[in-house]
C-alpha positions as CSV (number, residue, x, y, z in Angstrom):
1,X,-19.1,-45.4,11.9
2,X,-17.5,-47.1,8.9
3,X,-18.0,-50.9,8.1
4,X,-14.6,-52.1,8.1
5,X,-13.9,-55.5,5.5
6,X,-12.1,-58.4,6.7
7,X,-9.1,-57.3,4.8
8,X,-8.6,-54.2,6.5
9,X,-8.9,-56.0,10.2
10,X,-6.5,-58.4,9.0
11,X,-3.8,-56.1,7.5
12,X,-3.8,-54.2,10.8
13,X,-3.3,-57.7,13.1
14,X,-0.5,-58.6,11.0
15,X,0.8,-55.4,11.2
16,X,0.6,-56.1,15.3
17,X,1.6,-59.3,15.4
18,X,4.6,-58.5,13.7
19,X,7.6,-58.4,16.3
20,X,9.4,-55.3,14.9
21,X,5.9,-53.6,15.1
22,X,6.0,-54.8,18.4
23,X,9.1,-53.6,19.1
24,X,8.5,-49.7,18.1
25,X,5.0,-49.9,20.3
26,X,6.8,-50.7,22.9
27,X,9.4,-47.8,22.3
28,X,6.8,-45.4,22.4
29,X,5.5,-46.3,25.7
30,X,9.5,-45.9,27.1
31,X,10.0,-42.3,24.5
32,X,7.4,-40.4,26.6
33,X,9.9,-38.6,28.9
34,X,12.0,-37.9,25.8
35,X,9.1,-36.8,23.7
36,X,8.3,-34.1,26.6
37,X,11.5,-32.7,26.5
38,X,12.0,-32.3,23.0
39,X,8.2,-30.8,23.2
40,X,9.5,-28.1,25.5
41,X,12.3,-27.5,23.9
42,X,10.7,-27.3,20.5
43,X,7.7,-24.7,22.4
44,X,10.0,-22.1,23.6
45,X,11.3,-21.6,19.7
46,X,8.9,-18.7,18.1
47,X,6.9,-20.1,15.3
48,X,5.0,-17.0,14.3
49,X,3.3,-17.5,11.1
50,X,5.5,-16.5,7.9
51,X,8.3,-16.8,9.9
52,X,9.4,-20.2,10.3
53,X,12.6,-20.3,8.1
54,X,14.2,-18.2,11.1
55,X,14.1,-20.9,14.2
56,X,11.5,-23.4,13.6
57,X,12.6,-24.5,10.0
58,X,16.5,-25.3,10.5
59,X,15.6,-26.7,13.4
60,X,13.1,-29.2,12.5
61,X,15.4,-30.2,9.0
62,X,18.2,-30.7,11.9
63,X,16.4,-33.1,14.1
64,X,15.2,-34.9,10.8
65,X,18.6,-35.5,10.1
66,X,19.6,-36.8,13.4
67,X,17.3,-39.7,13.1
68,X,18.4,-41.0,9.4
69,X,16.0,-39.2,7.9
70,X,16.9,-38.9,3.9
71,X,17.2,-36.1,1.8
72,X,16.2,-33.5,4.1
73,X,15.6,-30.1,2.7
74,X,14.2,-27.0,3.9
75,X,12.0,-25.9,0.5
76,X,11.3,-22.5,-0.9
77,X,7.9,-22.2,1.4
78,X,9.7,-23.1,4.4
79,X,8.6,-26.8,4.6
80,X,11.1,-28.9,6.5
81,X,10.6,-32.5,5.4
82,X,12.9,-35.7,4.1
83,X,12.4,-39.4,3.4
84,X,12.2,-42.6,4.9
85,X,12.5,-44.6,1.4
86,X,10.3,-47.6,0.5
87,X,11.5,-51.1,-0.8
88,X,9.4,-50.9,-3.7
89,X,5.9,-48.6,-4.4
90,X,6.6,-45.4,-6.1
91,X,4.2,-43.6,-4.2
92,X,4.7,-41.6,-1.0
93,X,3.0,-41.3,2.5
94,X,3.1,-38.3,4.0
95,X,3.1,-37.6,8.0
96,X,3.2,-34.0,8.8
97,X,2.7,-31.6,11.7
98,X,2.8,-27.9,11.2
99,X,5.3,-26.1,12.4
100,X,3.7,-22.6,12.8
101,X,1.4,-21.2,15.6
102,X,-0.9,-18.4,16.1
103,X,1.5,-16.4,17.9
104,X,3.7,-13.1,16.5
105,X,7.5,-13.2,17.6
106,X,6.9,-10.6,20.4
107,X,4.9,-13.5,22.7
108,X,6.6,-14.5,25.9
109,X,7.2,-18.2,25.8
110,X,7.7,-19.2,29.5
111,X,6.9,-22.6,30.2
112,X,4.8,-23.3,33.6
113,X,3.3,-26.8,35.3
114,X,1.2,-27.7,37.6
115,X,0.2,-31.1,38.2
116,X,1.7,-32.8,35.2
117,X,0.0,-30.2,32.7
118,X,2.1,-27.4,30.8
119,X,1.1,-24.3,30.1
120,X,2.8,-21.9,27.3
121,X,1.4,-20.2,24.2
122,X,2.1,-23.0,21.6
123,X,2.6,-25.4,23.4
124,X,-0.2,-28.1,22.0
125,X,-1.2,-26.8,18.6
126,X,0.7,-27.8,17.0
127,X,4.2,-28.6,19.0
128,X,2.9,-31.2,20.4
129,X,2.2,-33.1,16.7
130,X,6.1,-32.0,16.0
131,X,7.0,-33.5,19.1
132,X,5.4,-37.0,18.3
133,X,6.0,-37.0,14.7
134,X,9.6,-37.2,15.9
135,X,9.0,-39.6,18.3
136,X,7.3,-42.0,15.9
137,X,10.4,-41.6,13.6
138,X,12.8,-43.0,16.8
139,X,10.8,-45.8,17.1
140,X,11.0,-46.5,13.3
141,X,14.4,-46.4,13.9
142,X,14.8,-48.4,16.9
143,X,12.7,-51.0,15.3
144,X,14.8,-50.9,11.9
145,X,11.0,-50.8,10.4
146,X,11.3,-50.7,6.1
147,X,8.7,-48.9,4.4
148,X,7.2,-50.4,1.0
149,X,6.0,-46.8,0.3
150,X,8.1,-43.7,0.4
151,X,7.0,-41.9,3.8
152,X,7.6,-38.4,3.7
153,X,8.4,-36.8,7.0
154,X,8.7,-33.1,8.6
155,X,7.1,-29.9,9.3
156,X,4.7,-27.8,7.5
157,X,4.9,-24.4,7.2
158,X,1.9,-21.7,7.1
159,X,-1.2,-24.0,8.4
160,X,-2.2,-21.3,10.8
161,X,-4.4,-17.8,9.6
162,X,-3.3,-16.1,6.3
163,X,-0.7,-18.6,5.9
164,X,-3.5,-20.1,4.2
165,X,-2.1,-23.6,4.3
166,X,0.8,-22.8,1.6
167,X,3.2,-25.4,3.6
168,X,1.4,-28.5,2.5
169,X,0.1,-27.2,-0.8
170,X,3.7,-26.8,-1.7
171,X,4.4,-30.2,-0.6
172,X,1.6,-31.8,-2.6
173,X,3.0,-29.5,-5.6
174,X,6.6,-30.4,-5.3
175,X,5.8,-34.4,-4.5
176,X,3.2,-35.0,-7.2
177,X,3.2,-39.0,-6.5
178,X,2.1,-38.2,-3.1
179,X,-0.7,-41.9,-2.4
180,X,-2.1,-40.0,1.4
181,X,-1.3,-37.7,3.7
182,X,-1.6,-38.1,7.8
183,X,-1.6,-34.6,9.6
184,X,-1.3,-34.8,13.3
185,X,-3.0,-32.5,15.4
186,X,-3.5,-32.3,19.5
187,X,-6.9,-33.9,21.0
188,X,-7.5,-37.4,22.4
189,X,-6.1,-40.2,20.8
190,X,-8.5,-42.2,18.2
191,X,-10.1,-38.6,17.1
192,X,-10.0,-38.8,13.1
193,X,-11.2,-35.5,10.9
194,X,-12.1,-37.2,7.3
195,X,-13.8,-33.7,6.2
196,X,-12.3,-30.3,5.0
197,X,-14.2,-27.3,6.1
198,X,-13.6,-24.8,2.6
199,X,-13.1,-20.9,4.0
200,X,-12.4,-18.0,1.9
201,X,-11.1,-14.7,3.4
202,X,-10.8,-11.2,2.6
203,X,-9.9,-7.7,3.0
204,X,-11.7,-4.7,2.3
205,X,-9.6,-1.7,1.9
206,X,-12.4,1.5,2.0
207,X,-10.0,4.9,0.8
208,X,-11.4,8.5,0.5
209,X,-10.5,11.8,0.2
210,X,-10.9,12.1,4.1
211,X,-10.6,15.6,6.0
212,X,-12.3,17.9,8.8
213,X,-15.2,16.6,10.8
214,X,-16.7,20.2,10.3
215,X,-14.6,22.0,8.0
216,X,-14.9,18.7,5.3
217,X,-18.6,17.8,6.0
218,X,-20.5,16.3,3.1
219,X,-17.5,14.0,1.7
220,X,-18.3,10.8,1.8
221,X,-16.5,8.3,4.6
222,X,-14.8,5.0,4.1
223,X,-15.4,4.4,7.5
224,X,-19.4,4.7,7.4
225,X,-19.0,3.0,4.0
226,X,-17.8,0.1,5.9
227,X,-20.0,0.3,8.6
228,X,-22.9,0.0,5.6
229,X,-21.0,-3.1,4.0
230,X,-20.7,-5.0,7.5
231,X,-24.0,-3.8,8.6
232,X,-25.5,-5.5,5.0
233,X,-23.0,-8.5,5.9
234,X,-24.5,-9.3,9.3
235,X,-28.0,-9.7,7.7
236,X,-26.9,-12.3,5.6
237,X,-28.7,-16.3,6.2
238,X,-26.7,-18.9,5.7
239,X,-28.0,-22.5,5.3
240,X,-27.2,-24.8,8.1
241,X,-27.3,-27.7,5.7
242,X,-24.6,-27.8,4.5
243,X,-22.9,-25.5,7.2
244,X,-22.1,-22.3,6.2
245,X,-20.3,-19.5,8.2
246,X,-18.9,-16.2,8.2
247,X,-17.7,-13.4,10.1
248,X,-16.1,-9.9,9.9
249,X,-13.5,-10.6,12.7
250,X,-11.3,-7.4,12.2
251,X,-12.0,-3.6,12.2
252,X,-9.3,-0.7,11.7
253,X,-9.4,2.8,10.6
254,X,-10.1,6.5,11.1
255,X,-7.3,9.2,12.0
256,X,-9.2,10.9,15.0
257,X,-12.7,11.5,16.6
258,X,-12.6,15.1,14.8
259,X,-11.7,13.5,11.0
260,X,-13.5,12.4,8.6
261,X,-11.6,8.9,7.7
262,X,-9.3,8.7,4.6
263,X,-9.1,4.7,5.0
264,X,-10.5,1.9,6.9
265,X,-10.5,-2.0,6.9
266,X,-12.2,-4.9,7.4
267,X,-11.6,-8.6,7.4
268,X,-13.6,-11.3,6.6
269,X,-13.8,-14.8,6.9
270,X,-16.2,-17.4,5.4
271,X,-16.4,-21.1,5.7
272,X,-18.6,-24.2,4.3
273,X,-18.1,-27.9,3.9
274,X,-19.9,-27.4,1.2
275,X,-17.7,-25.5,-2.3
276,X,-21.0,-24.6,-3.7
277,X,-23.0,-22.8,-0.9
278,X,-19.4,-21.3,0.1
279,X,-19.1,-19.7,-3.3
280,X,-23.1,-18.5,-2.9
281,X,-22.2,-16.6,0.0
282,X,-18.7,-15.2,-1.4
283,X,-20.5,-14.1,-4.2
284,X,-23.1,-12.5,-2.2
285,X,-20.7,-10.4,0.6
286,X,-18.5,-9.0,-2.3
287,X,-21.9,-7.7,-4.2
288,X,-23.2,-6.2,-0.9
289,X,-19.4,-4.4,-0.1
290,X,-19.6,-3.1,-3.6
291,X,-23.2,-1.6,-2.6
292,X,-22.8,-0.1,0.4
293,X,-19.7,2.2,-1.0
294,X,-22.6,3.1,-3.7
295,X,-24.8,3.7,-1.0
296,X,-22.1,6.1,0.8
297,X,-21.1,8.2,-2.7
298,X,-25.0,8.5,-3.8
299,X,-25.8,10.3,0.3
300,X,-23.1,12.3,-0.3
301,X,-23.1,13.0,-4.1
302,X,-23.4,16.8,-3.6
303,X,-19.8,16.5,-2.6
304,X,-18.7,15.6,-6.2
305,X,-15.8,12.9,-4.3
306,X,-16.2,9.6,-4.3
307,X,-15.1,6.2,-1.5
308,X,-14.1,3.4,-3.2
309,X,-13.1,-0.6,-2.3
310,X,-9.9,-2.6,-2.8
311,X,-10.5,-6.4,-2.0
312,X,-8.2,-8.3,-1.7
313,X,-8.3,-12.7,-0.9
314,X,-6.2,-13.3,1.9
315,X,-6.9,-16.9,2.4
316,X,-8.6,-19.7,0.3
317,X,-9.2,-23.4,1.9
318,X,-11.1,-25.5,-0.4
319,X,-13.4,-27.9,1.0
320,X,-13.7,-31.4,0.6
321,X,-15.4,-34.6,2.2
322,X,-14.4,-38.4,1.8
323,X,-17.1,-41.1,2.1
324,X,-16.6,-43.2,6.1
325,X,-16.3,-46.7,4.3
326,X,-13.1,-45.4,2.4
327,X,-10.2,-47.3,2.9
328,X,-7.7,-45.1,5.0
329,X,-10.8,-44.0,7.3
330,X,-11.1,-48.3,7.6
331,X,-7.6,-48.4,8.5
332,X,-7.7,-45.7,11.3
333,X,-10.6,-47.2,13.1
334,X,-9.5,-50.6,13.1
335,X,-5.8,-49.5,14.2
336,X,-7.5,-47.7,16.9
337,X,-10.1,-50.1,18.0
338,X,-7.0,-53.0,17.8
339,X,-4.9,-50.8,20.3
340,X,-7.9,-49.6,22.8
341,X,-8.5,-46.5,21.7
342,X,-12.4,-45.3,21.0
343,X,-12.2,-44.2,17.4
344,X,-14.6,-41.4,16.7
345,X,-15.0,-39.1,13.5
346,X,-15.4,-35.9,14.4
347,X,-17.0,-32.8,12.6
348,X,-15.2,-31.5,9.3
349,X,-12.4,-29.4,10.2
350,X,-10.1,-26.6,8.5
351,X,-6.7,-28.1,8.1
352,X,-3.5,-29.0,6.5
353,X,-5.9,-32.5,5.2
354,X,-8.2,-29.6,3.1
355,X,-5.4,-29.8,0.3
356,X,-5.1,-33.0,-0.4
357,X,-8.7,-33.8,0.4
358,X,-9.6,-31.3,-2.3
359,X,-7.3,-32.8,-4.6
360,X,-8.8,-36.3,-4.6
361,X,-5.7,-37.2,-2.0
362,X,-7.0,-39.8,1.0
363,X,-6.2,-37.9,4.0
364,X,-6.8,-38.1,7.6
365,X,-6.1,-35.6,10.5
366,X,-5.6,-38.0,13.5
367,X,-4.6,-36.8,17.3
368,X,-1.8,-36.6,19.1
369,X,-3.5,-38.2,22.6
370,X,-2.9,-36.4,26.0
371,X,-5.5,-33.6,26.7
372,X,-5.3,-30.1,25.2
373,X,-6.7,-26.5,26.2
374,X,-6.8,-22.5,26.0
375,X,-6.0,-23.1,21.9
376,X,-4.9,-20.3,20.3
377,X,-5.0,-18.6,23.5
378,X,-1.9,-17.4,26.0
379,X,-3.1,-19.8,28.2
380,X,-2.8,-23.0,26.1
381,X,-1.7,-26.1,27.6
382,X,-1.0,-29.7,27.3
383,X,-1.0,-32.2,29.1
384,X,1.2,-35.0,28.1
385,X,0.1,-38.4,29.8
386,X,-1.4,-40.6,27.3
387,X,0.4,-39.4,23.9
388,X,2.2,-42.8,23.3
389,X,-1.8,-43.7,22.4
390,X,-2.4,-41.2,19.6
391,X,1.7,-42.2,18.6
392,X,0.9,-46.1,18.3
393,X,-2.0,-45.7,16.6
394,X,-0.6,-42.8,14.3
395,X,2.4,-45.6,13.7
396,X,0.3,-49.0,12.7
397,X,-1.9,-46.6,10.5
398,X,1.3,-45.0,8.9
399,X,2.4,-48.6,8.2
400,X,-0.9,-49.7,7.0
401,X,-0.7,-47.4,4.2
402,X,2.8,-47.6,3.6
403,X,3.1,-51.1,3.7
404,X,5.9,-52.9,6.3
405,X,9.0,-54.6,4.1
406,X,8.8,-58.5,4.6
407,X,5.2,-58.9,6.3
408,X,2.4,-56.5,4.6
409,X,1.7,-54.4,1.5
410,X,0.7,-50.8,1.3
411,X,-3.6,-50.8,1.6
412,X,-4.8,-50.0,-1.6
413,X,-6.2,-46.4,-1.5
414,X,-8.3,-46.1,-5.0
C-alpha cells in the first residue's frame, strides 16, 4: 500500500471538484449502453495477432477520428493512435488498449448473453479496454476537457504471444518524449499492475538426416534429441524469490510411427520479475538443448550423421518493477480511493507496461471494471455492469498526469 503525500490527495480533489471533471464523470455513467455496443461491435471484428492492419487497425484510426482525435495515423507496426494536444508541456501521456487477441482468423465470433454477461472469444481481453478507451475520449469531448500534456490515444498492436509486445515498443520508439503510459486491461476496477514480469521465448528447430524405422536404424533422431533437451529442461529449479518460470508449451514433429524423424520442434517460454535470474535460466536451457543433441550424436556416433539445433527468440519482455510510493502509483490509489473503488496492487504482470517500465517510463496497467472470465479461452466473457468505475478512475488519473487546462498541472513524474 503506498503512502500517498498531501499533494497527491489534493491534486486529485481538485481534479473532482472541478465541474468539467464533473461533467465527463457523469457522462460515463450515461455512455454505458453506448460503450456496450461499440464493445460488440468492435468483438465480432477478427483481431488475430499480426493481423491487425486488415479490420482492427482502420477501424480503430476511424473511430479516433470521429471523436476529434488529432493526427491519427495507422504506423508501420500497425499501431492505430492520434492526439488530444496539450496547452503547454511537451511531453506526452499515453492511454492505450491493445488491439489484438489470442485468437487466429478462422475463430467463430458469435456473440451470446445470458443474464447481462456476454460471451464471445475476445470479447474482454482486450476489447473491452478498446471499448472504454473510447468511451473515456467521448467524455473528454463532451466535457471540452484541455490537456496541459499531450495524451496520446489508440490501439496497440502485437501485445498478445509472439507479437512480443512490438505495438507499444514502436510507440515508445516513434514518440521519444513519451512522460507515462496507462494500459487498460479487463478485471475489477481499482486493480493496478506497477510490475513487468520479463519472459524470453524460443524455438528449437532439431533437423536430421531422418529415414526408415528399420531399414535407417542407428541414425540419430531429432525427435529423441528433443525429448533429451526437454527431459534436461524439466529438471531445471528455479528460485521462487524472485519468481522464476518456464515451460516447454509446444511439441511438433515426426513423419510417421515407422520413420525415424527428419525435424522436430519445441517452444519454450521463460519468465522472471527479476532480469538477472531470467538471464540465469536462459543461459542454462540453451546450454542443456545444446547437450542433449550431443548426447543424441555421441549414442549414435557409429552412424557417422549427425542431429543438430537451430534456436531461434521468438519473444523477449524485459522486466521491470517501480517502487509503490512512486508518484503515478500515488495518483492511481488516491483517484480510486476518491471515487470508491478498493485500490489494490496486484502481482507483476506481462504487459504492454513491460516497455516502458523497462525503459525508466512510469507506467501503470489499470482495469477496465465489470467482471471478466474464460481468458484466452472460446468461452471468454464479460460482463459489462460496473465499467463506468474502472472509466472514471482511468479518466481523473489520465488527467492527473496530464494536467487539466485552467485548474491543475501535470504531477511531476521524476
Amino acid at each position: 500500500m503506498p503512502t500517498v503525500t498531501p499533494a497527491v490527495r489534493s491534486l486529485i480533489e481538485t481534479l473532482l471538484a472541478d465541474p468539467g471533471m464533473q461533467k465527463a464523470l457523469a457522462f460515463l455513467e450515461a455512455d454505458q449502453a453506448d460503450m456496450l455496443a461499440e464493445l460488440k461491435e468492435m468483438t465480432l471484428l477478427h483481431g488475430a495477432p499480426f493481423a491487425e492492419s486488415e479490420l482492427r487497425s482502420p477501424m480503430f484510426k476511424k473511430k479516433l477520428e470521429a471523436l476529434g482525435v488529432t493526427e491519427c495515423r495507422i504506423d508501420a507496426d500497425d499501431n492505430a493512435y492520434g492526439f488530444l494536444p496539450g496547452s503547454g508541456d511537451s511531453s506526452k501521456v499515453v492511454l492505450e488498449a491493445h488491439l489484438d487477441t489470442v485468437f487466429p482468423k478462422e475463430t467463430p465470433l458469435a456473440i451470446t448473453e445470458k443474464d447481462g454477461v456476454f460471451y464471445c472469444p475476445g470479447i474482454s481481453d482486450d476489447t473491452a479496454g478498446l471499448a472504454e478507451l473510447l468511451s473515456i475520449l467521448r467524455a473528454i469531448r463532451h466535457a471540452g476537457l484541455k490537456p496541459v500534456r499531450t495524451i496520446l490515444a489508440g490501439g496497440t498492436s502485437g501485445e498478445e504471444g509472439e507479437g512480443n509486445i512490438r505495438g507499444i515498443r514502436a510507440m515508445l520508439r516513434d514518440n521519444p518524449d513519451v512522460a507515462a503510459c496507462l494500459a487498460l486491461e479487463p478485471d475489477d476496477a481499482g486493480m493496478l499492475t506497477k510490475g513487468a514480469v520479463g519472459s524470453k521465448r524460443y524455438e528449437f528447430i532439431f533437423t536430421g538426416p531422418g529415414g526408415h524405422s528399420w531399414l535407417a536404424y542407428g541414425l540419430p533422431s531429432p525427435l529423441h534429441a528433443m525429448c533429451r533437451a526437454v527431459a534436461k529442461m524439466s529438471d531445471v529449479i528455479t528460485p521462487s524469490e524472485p519468481r522464476t518460470t518456464y515451460t516447454v508449451g509446444v511439441i511438433s514433429g515426426g513423419t510417421s510411427v515407422n520413420s525415424i524423424a527428419h525435424s522436430s520442434r519445441c517452444k519454450l517460454d521463460m519468465r522472471s520479475v527479476s532480469t538477472k535470474a531470467l538471464a540465469e535460466v536462459e543461459r542454462t536451457m540453451l546450454r542443456l538443448a545444446q547437450e542433449a543433441v550431443d548426447e543424441e550424436n555421441a549414442f549414435r556416433a557409429a552412424s557417422g550423421q549427425k542431429v543438430a539445433v537451430e534456436v531461434v527468440c521468438i519473444g523477449d519482455r524485459p522486466a521491470g518493477e517501480q517502487d509503490e510510493n512512486s508518484p503515478i502509483v500515488q495518483a492511481a490509489w488516491a483517484a480510486n480511493e476518491a471515487l470508491g473503488n478498493t485500490p489494490v496492487i496486484t502481482e507483476p504482470g506481462s504487459t504492454n507496461a513491460n516497455a516502458p517500465i523497462s525503459q525508466g517510463i512510469p507506467a501503470l496497467v489499470i482495469r477496465t471494471g465489470g467482471k471478466s472470465g474464460g481468458i484466452h479461452s472460446l468461452d471468454e466473457w464479460h460482463d459489462p455492469r460496473g465499467m463506468d468505475k474502472g472509466a472514471k478512475a482511468a479518466l481523473l488519473l489520465l488527467f492527473a498526469l496530464a494536467g487539466l487546462q485552467g485548474v491543475t498541472q501535470p504531477l511531476a513524474l521524476r
